[in-house]
N, C-alpha and C positions, 0 to 999 in steps of 0.2 A: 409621310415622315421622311427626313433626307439629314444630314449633316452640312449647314453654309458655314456654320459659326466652332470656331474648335474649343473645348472646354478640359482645361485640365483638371486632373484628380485635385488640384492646390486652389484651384478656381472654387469648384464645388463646395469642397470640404469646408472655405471659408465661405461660401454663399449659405451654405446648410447652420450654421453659428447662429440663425437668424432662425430657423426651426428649433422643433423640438421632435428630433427625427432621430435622432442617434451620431455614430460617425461613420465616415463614407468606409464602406468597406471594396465596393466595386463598382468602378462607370464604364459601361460600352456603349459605342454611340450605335444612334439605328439607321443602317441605310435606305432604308425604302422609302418612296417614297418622293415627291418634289416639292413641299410648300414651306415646310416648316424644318426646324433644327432638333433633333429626339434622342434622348439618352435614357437609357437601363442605370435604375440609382439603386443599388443597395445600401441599405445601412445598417447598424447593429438591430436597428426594430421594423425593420419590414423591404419590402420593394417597392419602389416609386418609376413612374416616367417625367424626368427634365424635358421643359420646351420651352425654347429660345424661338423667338415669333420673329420671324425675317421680313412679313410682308404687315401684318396689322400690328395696329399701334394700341398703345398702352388706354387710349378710347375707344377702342373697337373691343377689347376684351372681355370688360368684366358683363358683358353678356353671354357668352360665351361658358364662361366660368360659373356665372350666378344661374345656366343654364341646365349643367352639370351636375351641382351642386342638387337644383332643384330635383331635376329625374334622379339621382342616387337617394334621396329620399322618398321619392312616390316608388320604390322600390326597383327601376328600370338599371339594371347591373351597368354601369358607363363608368367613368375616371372622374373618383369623387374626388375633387383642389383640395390642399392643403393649406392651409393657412398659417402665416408665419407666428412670429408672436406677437409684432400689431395686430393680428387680427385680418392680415389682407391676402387676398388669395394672390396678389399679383406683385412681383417682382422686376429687381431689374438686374443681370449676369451678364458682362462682357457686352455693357452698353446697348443690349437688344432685352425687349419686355419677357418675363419670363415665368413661368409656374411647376408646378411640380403633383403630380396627382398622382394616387393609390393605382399599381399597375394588377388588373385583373386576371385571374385564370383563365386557362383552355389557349388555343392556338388556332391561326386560321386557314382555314381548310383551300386547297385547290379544285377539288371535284365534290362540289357537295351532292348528297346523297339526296331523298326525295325526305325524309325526315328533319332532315337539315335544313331544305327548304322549307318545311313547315313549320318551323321551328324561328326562323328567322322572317318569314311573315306575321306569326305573330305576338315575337316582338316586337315590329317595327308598328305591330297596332296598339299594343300596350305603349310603346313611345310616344306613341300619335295623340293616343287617350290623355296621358301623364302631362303631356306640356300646353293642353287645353288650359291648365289650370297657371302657367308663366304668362304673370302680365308683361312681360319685355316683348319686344319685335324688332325686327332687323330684316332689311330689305336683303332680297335676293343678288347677290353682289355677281349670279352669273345669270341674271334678268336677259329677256331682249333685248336691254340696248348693249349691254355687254359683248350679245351673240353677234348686233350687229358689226360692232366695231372690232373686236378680235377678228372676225371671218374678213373682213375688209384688210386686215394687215397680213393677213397669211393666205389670201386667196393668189395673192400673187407667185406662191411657191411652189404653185398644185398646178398641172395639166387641166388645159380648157376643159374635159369633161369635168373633173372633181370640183374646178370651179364653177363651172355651172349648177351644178346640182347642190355645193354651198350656199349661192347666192338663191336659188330657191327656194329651199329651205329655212333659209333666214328669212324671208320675204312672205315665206308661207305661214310661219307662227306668229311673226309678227302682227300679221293681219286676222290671225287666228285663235287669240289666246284663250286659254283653259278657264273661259271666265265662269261664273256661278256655281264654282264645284267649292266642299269645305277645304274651310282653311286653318294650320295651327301651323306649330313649329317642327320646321324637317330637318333631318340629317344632312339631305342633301349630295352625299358619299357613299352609302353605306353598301361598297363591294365587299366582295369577300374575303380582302386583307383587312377592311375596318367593323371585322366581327370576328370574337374569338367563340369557339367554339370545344365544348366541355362534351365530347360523345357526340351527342344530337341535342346537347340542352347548348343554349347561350350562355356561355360565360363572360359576356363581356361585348358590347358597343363603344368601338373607342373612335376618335380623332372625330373631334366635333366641331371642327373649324369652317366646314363650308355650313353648318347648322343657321337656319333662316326662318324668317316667316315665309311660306308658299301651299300651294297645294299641296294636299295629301295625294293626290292621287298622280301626283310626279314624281314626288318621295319613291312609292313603288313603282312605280316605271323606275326610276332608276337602281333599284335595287334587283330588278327581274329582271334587267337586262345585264347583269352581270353574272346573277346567283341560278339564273334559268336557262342561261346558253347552249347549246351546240358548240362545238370548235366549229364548226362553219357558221354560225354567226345566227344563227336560227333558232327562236323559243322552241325548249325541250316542253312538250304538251304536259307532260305528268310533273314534272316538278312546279311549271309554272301553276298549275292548277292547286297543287298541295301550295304554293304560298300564297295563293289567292283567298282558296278558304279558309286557311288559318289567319291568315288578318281578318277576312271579313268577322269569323267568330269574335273576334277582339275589338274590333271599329267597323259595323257592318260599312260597304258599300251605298251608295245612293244608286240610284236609275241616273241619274245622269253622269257619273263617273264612271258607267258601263260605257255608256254611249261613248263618253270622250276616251275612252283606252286607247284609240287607234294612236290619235294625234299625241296621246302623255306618253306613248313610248319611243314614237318620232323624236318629238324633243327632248326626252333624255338623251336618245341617242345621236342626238346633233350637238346637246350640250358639250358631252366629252369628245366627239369626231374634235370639235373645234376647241376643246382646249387641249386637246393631244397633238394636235395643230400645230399649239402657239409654244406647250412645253417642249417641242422638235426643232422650231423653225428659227424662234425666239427666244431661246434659254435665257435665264438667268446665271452670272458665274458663282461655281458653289462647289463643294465638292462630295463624293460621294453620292451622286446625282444620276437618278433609272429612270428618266421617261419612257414612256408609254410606248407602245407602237399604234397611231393614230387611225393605222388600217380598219384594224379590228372595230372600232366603231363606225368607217366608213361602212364597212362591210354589214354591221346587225341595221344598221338605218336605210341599206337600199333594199335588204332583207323585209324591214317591215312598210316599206312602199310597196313592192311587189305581193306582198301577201298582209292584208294587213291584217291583225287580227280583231276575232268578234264580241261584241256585249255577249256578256257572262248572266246577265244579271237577266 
């Protein structure tokens, strides 16, 4: 979540004319975040999140949305769209596409706990479970070839070692990919700023914009490599295991998604080294804008070459 696009209280209030939401009582924009434009909407009958979409287009959306929509009904707590009084979950505010969804309880945690890990594994299996059942699909928009061409424009701003072991990397999944494991609809995101947390229950899976068709078993790799870390960059055993087996209770595991654990935490963790990469090297101009520090994932991916870890299963 970031702020590119600025929206006045005059802005809203007359974009809201089209709902049936009440009137604006408070808008604060949200900074976190890099992809997209995010505001706090109150109004006389509830609280909303505003998103003004900077990078996808007005085609790229209503999967996304009809995505949301779907999981808020199979009971999966996410940012259920609002619909205007056409009838359409999707808009358009200060010439950029735009929607407005039901903004969730709880807040999200910085240290989560071992319960909190298990907690958010399995949710992420009851997500897994819920979106079997959405006939839509959408290809992985940070696929291999993605990895290969972003790593190619930023390898140039990295010290010969960091580039070497990019370009292996890339080179390595490429020829290596996570093939014959199941497949449904992922998050594709889901750190521990795009999960709110109620105690130790889930209140809330939000920002479902990088959400795709892929593996399931990348989904958590990239959820465990943020919600199961070390500050030195290293799977904490106990927590990783509490969200292992709470997914598995919710979406058991296969035999061969044990086997491939090693490589689906690699490539998570190459996916974001190299888009943290590209949001440092490569900005987009916008304001109110916190990239990453790209280290940190340098750091859990030479972490899980040197050690990799074992089938569970």
């Amino acid at each position: 979540m970031a702020v590119f696009t600025r929206v006045s209280e005059a802005d809203i209030a007359a974009w809201l004319s089209n709902y049936s939401l009440g009137t604006l009582i408070e808008l604060q924009g949200i900074p976190a975040g890099i992809e997209n434009t995010n505001y706090f909407v109150t109004t006389s009958n509830g609280r909303f999140v505003l998103t003004l979409f900077e990078k996808l287009t007005s085609d790229d959306l209503p999967f996304f949305l009809n995505l949301m929509a779907h999981l808020a009904r199979h009971g999966i707590p996410c940012p259920c769209p609002v619909a205007d009084k056409q009838n359409h979950f999707l808009g358009k505010l200060n010439d950029k596409p735009a929607c407005i969804v039901s903004r969730l309880s709880g807040k999200s945690v910085t240290q989560p706990n071992t319960a909190q890990c298990a907690a958010v594994g399995a949710m992420l299996g009851q997500m897994h479970s819920a979106g079997q059942s959405f006939g839509d699909q959408m290809l992985n928009p940070r696929g291999s070839s993605w990895r290969a061409e972003a790593a190619n424009k930023v390898k140039r701003f990295l010290p010969a070692q960091d580039a070497a072991l990019l370009e292996s990397e890339v080179a390595l999944h490429a020829a290596n990919p996570l093939n014959g494991l199941p497949r449904g609809i992922i998050h594709a995101d889901l750190f521990r700023d795009n999960v709110l947390m109620d105690g130790e229950h889930v209140g809330g899976l939000i920002d479902f914009y990088f959400a795709c068709t892929g593996n399931l078993l990348y989904d958590v790799a990239i959820t465990v490599n943020d919600w199961c870390m070390t500050p030195e960059g290293k799977l904490d055993a106990t927590h990783t295991r509490a969200m292992l087996n709470a997914y598995h209770a919710a979406r058991p595991f296969t035999a061969r998604e044990a086997e491939a654990w090693p490589m689906a935490l690699r490539v998570a963790a190459l996916r974001f080294w190299i888009s943290r990469l590209y949001d440092l090297y490569l900005p987009r101009e916008g304001e109110m804008v916190h990239p990453h520090n790209p280290e940190q994932f340098k750091r859990i991916l030479q972490n899980h070459i040197a050690t990799p870890q074992p089938a569970w299963l």
